[in-house]
C-alpha positions in Angstrom: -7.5 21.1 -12.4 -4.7 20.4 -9.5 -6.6 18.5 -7.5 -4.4 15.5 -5.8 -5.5 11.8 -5.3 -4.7 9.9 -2.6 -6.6 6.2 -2.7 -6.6 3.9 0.1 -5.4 0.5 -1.3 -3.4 -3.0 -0.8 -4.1 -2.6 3.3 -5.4 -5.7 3.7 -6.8 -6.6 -0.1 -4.7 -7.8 -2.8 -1.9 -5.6 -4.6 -4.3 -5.9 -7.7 -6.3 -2.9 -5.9 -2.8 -0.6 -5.9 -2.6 -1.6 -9.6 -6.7 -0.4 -10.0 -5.9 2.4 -7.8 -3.6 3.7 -10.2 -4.7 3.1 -13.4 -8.3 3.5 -13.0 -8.4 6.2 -10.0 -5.2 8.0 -11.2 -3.8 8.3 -7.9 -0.6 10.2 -6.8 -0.7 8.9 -3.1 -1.8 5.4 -2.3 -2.8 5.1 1.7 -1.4 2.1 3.3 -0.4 -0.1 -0.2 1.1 -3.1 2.0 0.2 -5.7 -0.3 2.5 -4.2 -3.2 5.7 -6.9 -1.7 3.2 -9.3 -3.1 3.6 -7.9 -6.4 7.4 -7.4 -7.8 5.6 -5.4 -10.9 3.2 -3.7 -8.6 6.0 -2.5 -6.6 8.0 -1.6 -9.5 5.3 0.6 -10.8 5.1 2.5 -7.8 8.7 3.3 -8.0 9.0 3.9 -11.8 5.6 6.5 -11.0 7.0 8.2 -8.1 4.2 7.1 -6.0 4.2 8.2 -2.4 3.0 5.3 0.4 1.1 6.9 3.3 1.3 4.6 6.2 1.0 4.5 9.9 2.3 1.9 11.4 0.3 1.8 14.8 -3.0 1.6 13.2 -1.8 -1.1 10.8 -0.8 -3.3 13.5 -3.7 -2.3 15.8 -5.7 -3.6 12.6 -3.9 -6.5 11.6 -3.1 -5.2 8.2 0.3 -5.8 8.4 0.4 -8.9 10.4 1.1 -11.5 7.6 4.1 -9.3 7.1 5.4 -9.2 10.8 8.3 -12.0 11.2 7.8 -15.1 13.1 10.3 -14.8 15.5 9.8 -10.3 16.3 8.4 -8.7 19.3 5.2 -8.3 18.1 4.4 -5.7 21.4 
């Protein structure tokens, strides 16, 4: 019916819930989807589908969802 799916996923859980996002929810759009680095065949599915990552990058720090990603050694401010 054209209707478009975007699914919040992999912010802070596991990149399992991109994979269930996908599969299960049929999304086109995945909202944040950090965790997919995790996953080499996670990440490889998003590319091989085409699969757009919405992310905004002050919230996600603001919220920690990206701090196990942040180096060591950056300005984190």
């Amino acid at each position: 019916r054209g209707i478009h799916r975007t699914v919040h996923a992999g912010e802070t859980g596991s990149a399992e819930s991109v994979r269930q996002a996908i599969e299960l929810c049929y999304a086109e759009r995945i909202g944040h989807g950090y965790a997919i680095i995790d996953d080499p065949q996670i990440y490889d599915l998003i590319q091989d589908k085409d699969i757009h990552l919405e992310c905004c990058l002050t919230s996600s720090i603001q919220t920690n969802a990206i701090g196990k990603y942040i180096p060591e050694d950056s300005e984190k401010e």
